[in-house]
C-alpha positions as CSV (number, residue, x, y, z in Angstrom):
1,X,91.4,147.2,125.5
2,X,91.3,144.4,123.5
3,X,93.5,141.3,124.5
4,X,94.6,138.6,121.9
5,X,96.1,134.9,122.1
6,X,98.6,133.4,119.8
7,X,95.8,132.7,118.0
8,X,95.0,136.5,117.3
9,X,91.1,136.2,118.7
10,X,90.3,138.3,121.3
11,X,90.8,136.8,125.1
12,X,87.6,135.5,126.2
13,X,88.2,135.8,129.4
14,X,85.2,137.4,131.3
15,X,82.9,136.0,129.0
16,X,80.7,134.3,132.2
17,X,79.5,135.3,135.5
18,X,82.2,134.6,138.2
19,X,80.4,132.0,139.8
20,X,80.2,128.2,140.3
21,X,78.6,126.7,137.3
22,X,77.3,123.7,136.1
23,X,77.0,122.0,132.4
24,X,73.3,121.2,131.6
25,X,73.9,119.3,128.5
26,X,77.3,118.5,127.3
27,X,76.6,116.6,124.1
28,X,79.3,115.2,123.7
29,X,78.6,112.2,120.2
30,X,78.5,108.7,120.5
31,X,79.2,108.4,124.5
32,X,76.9,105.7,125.0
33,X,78.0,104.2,122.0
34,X,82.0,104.1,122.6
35,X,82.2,100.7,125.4
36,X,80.3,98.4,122.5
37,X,82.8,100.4,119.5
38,X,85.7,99.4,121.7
39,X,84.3,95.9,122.9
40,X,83.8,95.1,119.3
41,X,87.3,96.1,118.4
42,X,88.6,94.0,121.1
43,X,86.8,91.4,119.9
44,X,88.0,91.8,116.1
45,X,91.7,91.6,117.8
46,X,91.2,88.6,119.4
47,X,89.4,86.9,116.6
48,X,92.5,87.4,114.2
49,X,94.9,86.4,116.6
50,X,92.7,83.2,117.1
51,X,92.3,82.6,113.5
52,X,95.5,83.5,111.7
53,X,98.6,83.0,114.8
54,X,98.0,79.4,115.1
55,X,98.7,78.9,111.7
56,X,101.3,81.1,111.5
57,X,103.1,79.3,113.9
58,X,102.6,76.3,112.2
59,X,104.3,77.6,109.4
60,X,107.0,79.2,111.1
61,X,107.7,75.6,112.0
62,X,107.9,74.6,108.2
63,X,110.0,77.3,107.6
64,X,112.9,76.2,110.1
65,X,113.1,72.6,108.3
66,X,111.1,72.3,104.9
67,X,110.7,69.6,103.4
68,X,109.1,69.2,99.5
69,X,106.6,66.1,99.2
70,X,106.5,65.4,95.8
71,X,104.1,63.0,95.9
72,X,101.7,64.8,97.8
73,X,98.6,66.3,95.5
74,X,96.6,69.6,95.4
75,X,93.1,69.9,94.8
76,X,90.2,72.4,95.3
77,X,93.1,75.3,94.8
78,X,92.3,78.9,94.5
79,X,93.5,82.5,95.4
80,X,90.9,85.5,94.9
81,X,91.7,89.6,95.0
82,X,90.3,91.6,97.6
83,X,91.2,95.1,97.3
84,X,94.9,94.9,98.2
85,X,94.8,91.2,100.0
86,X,95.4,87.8,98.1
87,X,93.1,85.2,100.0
88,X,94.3,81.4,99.4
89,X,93.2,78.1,100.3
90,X,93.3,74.5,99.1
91,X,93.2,70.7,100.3
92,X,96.4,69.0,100.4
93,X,95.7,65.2,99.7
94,X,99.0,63.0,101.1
95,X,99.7,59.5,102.2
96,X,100.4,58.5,105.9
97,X,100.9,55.1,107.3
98,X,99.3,53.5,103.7
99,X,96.2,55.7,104.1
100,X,95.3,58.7,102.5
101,X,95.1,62.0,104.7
102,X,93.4,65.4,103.8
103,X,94.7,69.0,105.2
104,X,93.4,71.7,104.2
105,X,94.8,75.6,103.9
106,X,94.1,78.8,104.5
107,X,96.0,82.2,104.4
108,X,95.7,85.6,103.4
109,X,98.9,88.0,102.4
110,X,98.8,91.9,101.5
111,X,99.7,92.6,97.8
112,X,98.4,95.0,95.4
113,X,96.9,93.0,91.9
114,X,97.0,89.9,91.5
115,X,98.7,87.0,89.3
116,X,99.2,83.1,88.7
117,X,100.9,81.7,91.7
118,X,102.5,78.5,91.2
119,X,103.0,76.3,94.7
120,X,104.1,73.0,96.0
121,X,103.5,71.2,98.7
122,X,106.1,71.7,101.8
123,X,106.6,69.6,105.4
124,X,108.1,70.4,108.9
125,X,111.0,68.0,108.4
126,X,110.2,64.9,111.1
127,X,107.0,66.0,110.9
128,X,105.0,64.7,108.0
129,X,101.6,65.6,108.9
130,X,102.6,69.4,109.6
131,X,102.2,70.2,105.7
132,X,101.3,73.8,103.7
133,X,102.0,75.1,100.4
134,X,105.1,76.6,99.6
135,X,103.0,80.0,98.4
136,X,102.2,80.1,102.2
137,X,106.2,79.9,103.7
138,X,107.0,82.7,100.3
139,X,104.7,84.9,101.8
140,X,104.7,83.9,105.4
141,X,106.7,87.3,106.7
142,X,104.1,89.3,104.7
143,X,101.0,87.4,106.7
144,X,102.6,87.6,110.0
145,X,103.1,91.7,109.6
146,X,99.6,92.0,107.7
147,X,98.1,89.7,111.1
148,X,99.7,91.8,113.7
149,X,99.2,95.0,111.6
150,X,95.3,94.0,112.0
151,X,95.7,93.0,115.7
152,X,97.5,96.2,116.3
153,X,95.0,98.5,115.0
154,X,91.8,96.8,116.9
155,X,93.9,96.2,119.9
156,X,94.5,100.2,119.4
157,X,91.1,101.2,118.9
158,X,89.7,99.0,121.1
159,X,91.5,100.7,123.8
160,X,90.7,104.3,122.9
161,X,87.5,103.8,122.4
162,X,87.1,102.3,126.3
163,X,89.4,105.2,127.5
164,X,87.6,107.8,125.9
165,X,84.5,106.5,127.2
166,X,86.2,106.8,130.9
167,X,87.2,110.2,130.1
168,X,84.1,111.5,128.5
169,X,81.8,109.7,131.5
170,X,84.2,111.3,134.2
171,X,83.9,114.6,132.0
172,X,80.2,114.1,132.4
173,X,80.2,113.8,136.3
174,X,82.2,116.7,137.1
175,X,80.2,118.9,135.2
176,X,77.4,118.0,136.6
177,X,79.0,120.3,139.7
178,X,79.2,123.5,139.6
179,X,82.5,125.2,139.4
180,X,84.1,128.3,137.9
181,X,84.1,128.0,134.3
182,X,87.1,129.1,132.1
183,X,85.6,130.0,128.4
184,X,88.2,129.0,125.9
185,X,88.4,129.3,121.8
186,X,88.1,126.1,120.3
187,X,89.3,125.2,116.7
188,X,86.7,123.6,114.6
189,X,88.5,120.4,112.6
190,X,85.3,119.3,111.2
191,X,81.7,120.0,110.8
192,X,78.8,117.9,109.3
193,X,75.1,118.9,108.7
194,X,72.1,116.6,108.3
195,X,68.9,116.7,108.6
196,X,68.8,119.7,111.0
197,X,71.6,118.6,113.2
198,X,74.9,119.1,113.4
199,X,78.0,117.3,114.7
200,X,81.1,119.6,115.5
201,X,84.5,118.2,116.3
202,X,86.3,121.0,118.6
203,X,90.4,121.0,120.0
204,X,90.1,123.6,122.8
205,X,93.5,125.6,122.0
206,X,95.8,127.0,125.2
207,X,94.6,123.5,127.6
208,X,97.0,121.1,128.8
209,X,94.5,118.6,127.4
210,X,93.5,119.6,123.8
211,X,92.4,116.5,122.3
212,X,90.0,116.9,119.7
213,X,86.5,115.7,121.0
214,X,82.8,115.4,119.1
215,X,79.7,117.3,119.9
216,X,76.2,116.7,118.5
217,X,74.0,119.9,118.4
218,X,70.6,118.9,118.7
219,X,67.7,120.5,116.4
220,X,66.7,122.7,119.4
221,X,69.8,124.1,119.8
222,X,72.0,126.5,117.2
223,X,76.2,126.3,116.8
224,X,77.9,129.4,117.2
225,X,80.9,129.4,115.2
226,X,83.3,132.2,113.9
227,X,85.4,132.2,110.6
228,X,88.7,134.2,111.1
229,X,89.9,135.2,107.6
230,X,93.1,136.1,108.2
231,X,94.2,132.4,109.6
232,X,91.3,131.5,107.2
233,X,90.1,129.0,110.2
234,X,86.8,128.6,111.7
235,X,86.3,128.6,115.7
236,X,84.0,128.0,118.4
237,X,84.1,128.5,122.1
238,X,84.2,125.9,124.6
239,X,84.4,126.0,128.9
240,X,86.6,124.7,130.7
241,X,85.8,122.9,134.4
242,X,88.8,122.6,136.3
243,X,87.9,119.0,137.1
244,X,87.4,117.6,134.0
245,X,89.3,115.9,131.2
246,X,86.8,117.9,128.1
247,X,85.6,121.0,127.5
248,X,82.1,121.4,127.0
249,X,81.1,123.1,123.4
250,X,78.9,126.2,124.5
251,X,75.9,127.1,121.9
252,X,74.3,129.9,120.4
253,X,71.9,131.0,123.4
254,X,74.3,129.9,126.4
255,X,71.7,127.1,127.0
256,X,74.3,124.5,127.4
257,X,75.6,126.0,130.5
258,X,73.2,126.7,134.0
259,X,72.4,130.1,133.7
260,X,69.2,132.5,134.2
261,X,67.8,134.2,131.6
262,X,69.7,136.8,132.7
263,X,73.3,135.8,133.3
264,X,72.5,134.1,129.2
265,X,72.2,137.0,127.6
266,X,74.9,139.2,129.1
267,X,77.1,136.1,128.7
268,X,75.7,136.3,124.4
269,X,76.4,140.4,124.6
270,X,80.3,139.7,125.8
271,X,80.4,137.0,123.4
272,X,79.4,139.2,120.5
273,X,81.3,142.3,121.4
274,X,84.5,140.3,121.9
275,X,84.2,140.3,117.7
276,X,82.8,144.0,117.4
277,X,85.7,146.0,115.8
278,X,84.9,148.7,117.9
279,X,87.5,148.4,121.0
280,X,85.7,147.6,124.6
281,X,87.0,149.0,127.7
């Protein structure tokens, strides 16, 4: 008799030869790709930390103890609109010890339009040359939770992207020997088509580790994929090695998997009579 998950699909249990197993071709997307993606990242998080903490922190200071100088001048002033950030900068022209001293600011703050911003200039009290725009101390919790907003999400991708690269490479080893293989339904979350090729994202449903995970399938190969109307949900099916962090997406013809000729197309009957609507002993 039939036998169903919580998913109502059959139980594809049986689907492969009781054997040790190996994956020929995972395919998993953008493996070789993921160490720059998350090197990049990484480097995106240290380059606004580097840029926009120092003078943050400078700021900060100003904040504690401002101080107006009124007879400090503004020149070269300007804030442009990009999408939802306000970028700011100007040249502060001031007098220290009878000379005449140029600083010039910077800073970016998150706010959606944009309007005339009047400013002065501000000091760090006993500290004259430590001087910003008042603008810049308004807005300065905005640019400190926009700058660690940024850091956070590169820091965060940046590590995911090197982890999943671990995972997927020790994914890649293990199945390279053999084991028995546990086939499992797979929920497709996305699928997109180009030029003969397709890329599947896949969660393998009933695993203690079912993280969704990207597979290319190559012009040589075909997806096998099944839309349930009653959850109105499309699937796939997937194997499971009992050493390794992924599933591997199985294809059309079984080709993905080490098999004879064979052991592939029994494995493609079981597969297709686990959808028949007549019942199979």
């Amino acid at each position: 008799m039939k036998t169903h998950s919580d998913y109502a699909l059959p139980d594809p249990s049986g689907l492969l030869p009781d054997r040790p197993i190996a994956v020929r071709h995972p395919g998993f997307a953008d493996h070789r790709k993921m160490p720059f993606l998350g090197l990049i990242f990484l480097a995106f998080f240290l380059g606004v930390g580097i840029s926009a903490l120092p003078g943050l922190y400078s700021d900060y200071r100003i904040l504690r103890a401002p101080v107006e100088v009124s007879d400090a001048e503004i020149s070269n002033a300007g804030c442009r609109s990009r999408k939802l950030s306000i970028n700011c900068k100007a040249d502060i022209l001031y007098r220290r010890d009878g000379t005449s001293q140029t600083r010039s600011v910077s800073f970016s703050f998150v706010e959606p339009g944009f309007r005339e911003y009047e400013s002065v200039v501000l000091a760090e009290r006993g500290n004259p040359d430590n001087l910003t725009l008042s603008l810049a101390i308004e807005k300065f919790w905005n640019r400190l939770t926009g700058a660690l907003g940024m850091m956070a999400l590169f820091g965060i991708l940046g590590v995911y992207m090197l982890r999943r690269y671990g995972q997927l490479s020790a994914t890649i080893k293990a199945f390279k020997q053999p084991a028995i293989l546990q086939p499992v339904w797979a929920r497709v979350t996305h699928r997109a088509d180009k030029r003969g090729t397709s890329r599947i994202t896949y969660a393998a449903i009933g695993t203690p580790n079912n993280a969704a995970v990207v597979s290319d399938i190559g012009k040589t190969e075909t997806a096998w994929i099944h839309y349930d109307p009653v959850q109105d949900e499309t699937f796939t099916l997937a194997a499971v090695h009992p050493h390794a962090p992924f599933p591997a997406l199985l294809d059309e013809q079984m080709e993905r998997l080490d098999l004879n000729l064979d052991e592939a197309a029994k494995a493609r009957a079981r597969r297709d009579a686990l959808l028949s609507p007549e019942p199979v002993e």
